[in-house]
Every structure is written in C-alpha cells, then in structure tokens.
C-alpha positions as CSV (number, residue, x, y, z in Angstrom):
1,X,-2.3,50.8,2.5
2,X,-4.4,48.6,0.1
3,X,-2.9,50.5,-3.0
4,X,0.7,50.3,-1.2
5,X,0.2,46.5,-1.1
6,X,-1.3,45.9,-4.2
7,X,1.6,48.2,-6.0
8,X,4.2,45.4,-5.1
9,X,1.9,42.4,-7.4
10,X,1.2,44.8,-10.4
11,X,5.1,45.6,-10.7
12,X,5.8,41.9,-10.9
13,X,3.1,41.3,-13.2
14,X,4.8,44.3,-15.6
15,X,8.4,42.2,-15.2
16,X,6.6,39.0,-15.9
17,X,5.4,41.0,-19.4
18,X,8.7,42.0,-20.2
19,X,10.0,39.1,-19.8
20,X,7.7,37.6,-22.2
21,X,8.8,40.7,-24.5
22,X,12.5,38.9,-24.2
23,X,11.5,35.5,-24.6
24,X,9.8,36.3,-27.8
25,X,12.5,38.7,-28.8
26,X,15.2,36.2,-28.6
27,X,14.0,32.9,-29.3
28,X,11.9,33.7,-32.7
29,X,15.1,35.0,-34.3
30,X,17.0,31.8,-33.4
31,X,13.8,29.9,-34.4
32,X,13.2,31.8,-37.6
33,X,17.9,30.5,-38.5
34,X,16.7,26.8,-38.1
35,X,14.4,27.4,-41.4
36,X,11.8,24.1,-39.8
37,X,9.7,23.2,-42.6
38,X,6.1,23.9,-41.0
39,X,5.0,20.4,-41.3
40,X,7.5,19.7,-38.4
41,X,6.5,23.1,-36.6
42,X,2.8,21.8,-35.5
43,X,1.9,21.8,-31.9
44,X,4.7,21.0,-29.0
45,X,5.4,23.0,-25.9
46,X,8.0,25.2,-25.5
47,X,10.1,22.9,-23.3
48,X,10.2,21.1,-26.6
49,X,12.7,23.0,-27.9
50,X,15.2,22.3,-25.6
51,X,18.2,20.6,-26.7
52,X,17.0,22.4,-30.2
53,X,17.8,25.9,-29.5
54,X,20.7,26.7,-27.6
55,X,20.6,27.0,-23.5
56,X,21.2,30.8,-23.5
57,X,17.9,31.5,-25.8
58,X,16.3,28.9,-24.0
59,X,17.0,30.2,-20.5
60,X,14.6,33.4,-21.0
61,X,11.7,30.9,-21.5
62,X,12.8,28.9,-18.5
63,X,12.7,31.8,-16.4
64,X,8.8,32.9,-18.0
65,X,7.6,29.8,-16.9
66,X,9.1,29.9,-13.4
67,X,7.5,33.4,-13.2
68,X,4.2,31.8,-13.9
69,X,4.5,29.5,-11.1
70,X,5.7,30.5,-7.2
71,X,4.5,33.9,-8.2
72,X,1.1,33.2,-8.4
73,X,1.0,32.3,-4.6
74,X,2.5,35.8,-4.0
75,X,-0.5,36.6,-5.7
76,X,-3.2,35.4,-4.2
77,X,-1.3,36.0,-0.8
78,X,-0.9,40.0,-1.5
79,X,-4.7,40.0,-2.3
80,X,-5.3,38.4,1.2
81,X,-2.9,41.0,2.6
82,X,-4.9,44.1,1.4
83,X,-8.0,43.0,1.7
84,X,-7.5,42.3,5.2
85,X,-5.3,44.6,6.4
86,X,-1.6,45.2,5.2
87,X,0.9,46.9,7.7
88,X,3.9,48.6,6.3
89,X,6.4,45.5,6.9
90,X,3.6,43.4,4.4
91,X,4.6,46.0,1.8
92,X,8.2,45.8,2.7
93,X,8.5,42.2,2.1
94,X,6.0,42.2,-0.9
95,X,8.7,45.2,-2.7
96,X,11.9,42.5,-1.4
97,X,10.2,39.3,-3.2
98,X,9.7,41.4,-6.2
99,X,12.9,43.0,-5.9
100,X,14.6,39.3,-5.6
101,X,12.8,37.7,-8.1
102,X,13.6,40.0,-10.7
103,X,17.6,39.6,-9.5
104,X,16.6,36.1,-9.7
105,X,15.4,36.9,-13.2
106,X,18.7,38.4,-14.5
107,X,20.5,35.8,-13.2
108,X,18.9,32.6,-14.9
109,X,18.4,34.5,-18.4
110,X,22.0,36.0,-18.1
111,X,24.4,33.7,-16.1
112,X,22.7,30.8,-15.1
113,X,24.7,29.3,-12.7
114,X,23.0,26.8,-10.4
115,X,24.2,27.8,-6.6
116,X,23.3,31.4,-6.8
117,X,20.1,30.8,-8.8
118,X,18.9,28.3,-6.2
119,X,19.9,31.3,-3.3
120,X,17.7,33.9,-4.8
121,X,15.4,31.6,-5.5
122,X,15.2,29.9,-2.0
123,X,15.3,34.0,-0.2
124,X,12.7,34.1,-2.0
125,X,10.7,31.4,-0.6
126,X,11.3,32.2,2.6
127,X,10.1,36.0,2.1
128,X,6.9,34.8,0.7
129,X,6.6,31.9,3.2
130,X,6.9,34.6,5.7
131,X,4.3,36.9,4.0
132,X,2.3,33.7,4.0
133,X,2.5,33.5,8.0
134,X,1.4,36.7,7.9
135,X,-1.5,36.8,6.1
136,X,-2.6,33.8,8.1
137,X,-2.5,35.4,11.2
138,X,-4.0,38.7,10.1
139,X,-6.6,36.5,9.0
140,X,-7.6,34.4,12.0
C-alpha cells in the first residue's frame, strides 16, 4: 500500500513539471516580442510581469506557483499516510486531489473564470483536509 500511496504525490509532482514546461513555453516567446533591453531585464520576480505580459500567458505562471503552495501539504500528508499505514480510501482521495487539481489546472491556465476556479480549488481543500484528518488519527 506504501507504493499505492506514494504513486498519487509523484503524479502530481510530474504535472507540477509540465506545467513548468508550459509556463516556460509560453511566456519566453511573449517575453522574447517585448525586445526589453537587458539593463531593464535584471532581477524581479515573476509576479513582476504582470500587467506586462498579457493575463492568458500570465495565468500558466499563476497556476505554477499555486502548485508550489497547498500541494506541498498534500505532500508531507501522503508521506505521513504511507509511512504509517495507508488504507485504500487514503489512496482514493490522494488519486481525487490530484485528479482535481490538475482540472483545477486546466481551468485557471485555459479559462480562468473566478467561480469555478474557486470550486475546484475549495473540493480540493476539503479532500486534503479530510486526508489531513486522517493521517491524524492513524497517527495517534
């Protein structure tokens, strides 16, 4: 069951890479049409370019960064899971937070539109704040 649970955490770490493949893929070319002398292109964060590239390439990057964040709780909490002891349902709702945030994924690169983002996003919460419960009491 360890493998099983673990499976789950190394497919979102391959999205997360793909995503990053997408995010490069789509925002140097639109960098590389502003021709910014490299005197002006020192240091910054990517959030800088807001407002400087347009929303669409800008969404990708948005979307890398939230998959550097939440996720990593999923992390630490699938590691929990199978080291102590994973059950079938643990693997269950590891597959649906992957499975969700990669919807989630789609949605803000692609469409973008607020209510439905914020959906996915909160199902996904409450999958890993269940999984969180879970690992808690297996645990204790």
């Amino acid at each position: 069951m360890q493998n099983a649970m673990l499976a789950p955490a190394a497919a979102l770490v391959a999205w997360s890479l793909i995503v990053l493949v997408w995010m490069a893929a789509t925002r140097l070319p639109a960098l590389a049409k502003l021709n910014i002398p490299p005197e002006q292109s020192r240091g910054g964060r990517g959030n800088d370019l807001d407002g400087i590239l347009p929303p669409e390439i800008q969404w990708k990057a948005h979307n890398y960064n939230h998959l550097m964040e939440q996720p990593t709780i999923f992390y630490a909490v699938v590691v929990v899971l199978a080291v102590a002891g994973a059950t079938q349902t643990d693997v269950w709702l590891a597959w649906a937070y992957v499975g969700i945030r990669v919807v989630h994924s789609f949605w803000q690169a692609l469409v973008n539109t607020i209510p439905i983002r914020i959906t996915l996003f909160m199902t996904s919460s409450i999958v890993l704040a269940v999984m969180a419960v879970r690992a808690l009491m297996v645990t204790l």
